[in-house]
N, C-alpha and C positions, 0 to 999 in steps of 0.2 A: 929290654925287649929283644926278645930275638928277629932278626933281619926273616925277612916273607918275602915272594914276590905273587902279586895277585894282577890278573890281565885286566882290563879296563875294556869292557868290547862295548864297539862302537854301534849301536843299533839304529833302525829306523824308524824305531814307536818303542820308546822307553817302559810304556805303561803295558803292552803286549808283549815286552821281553819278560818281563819281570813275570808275568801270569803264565808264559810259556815253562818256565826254569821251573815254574813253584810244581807245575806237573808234572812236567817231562824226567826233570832228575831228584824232585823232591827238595828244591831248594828253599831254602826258607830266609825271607826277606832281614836282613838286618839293618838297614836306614835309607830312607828314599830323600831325596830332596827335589821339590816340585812336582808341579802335574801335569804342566805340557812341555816343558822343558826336562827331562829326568834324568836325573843322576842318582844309582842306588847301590847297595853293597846288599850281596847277597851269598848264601852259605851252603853247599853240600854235605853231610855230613863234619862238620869244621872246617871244611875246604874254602879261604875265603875267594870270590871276584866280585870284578865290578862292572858296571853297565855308564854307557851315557848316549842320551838322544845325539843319535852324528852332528858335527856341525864341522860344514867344509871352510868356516869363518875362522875357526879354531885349528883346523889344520887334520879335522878326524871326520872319514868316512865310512860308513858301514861295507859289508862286502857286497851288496847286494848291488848298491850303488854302482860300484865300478868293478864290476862283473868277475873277482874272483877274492879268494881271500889268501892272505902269505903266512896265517899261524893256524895250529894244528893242537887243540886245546886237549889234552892228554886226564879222562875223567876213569881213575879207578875206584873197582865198587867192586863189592862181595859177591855178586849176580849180575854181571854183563849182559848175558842176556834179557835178565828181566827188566833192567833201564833201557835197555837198548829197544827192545817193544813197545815200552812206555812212551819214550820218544819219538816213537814213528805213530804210534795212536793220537797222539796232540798234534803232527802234523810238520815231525822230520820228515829229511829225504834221507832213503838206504842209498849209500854209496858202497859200502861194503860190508855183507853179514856179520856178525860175528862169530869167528870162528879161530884154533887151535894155527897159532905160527908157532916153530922153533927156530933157534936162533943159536951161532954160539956166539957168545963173544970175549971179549978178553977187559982184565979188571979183578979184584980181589972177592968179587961175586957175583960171576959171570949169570945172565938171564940164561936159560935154557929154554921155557917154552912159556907163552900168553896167549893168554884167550884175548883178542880183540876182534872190534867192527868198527866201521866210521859212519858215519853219518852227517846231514847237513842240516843246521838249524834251520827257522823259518828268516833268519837274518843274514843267513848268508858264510855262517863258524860252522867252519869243521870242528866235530869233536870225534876223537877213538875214545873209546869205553871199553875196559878191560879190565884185565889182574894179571897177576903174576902166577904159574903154577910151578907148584916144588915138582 
C-alpha cells in the first residue's frame, strides 16, 4: 500500500457534513458508521478525507466550537471557480474570491502562478480551491 494522508475533520452534525460535501464539492460517500454519532470516509474525485461528530471526551473539537480553525484544507479541481460557487450556493462563507496569485519560489519545479480562493465551510474548515497554471 502506498503511505496517504487523509484529515479527519471534526464536525458538529456528522449527517449535515456529509450532505454538505456531497454538494458542495461533489464528494461521494465511501462508508459511514452510525447515525447520531458519525464517523464517514468520504471522496473528491479519489481524493480521500474523513469526518467525525466532535467529541470533546475524545480530545476533538470542531472549529466552530472554539471559534477558529488551525488547518487550511488545500482542494484542487479542474474549475476553481465553478466549486468554489457551488460551495457558496450550499451555504460557504467567501473569505476570498477566487482569483490568479503568482509566486516564485525555489525547488526542482518551481509554482509560478494558481488560481485560488478560500472559503469557509458550514463547520467552521477553511478550504482554498484552486490549480496550478503552466
Amino acid at each position: 500500500m502506498q503511505t496517504q494522508i487523509s484529515p479527519m475533520l471534526a464536525v458538529s452534525d456528522g449527517n449535515a457534513a456529509v450532505a454538505f460535501y456531497k454538494v458542495a464539492f461533489g464528494a461521494k460517500l465511501l462508508w459511514q458508521l452510525g447515525d447520531e454519532h458519525v464517523v464517514a470516509g468520504l471522496s473528491i474525485d479519489g481524493a480521500s478525507f474523513f469526518l467525525a461528530d466532535a467529541s470533546p471526551a475524545h480530545g476533538t473539537q470542531g472549529p466552530n466550537s472554539v471559534g477558529f480553525t488551525t488547518v487550511r484544507i488545500e482542494l484542487f479541481v479542474n474549475d476553481p471557480f465553478k466549486m468554489y460557487a457551488q460551495a457558496l450556493s450550499v451555504g460557504a462563507s467567501e473569505l476570498n474570491p477566487v482569483k490568479m496569485h503568482e509566486y516564485e519560489t525555489a525547488g526542482p519545479e518551481p509554482i509560478k502562478k494558481m488560481l485560488q480562493g478560500a472559503l469557509l465551510d458550514p463547520f467552521g474548515h477553511m478550504w482554498l480551491i484552486g490549480k496550478f497554471v503552466d
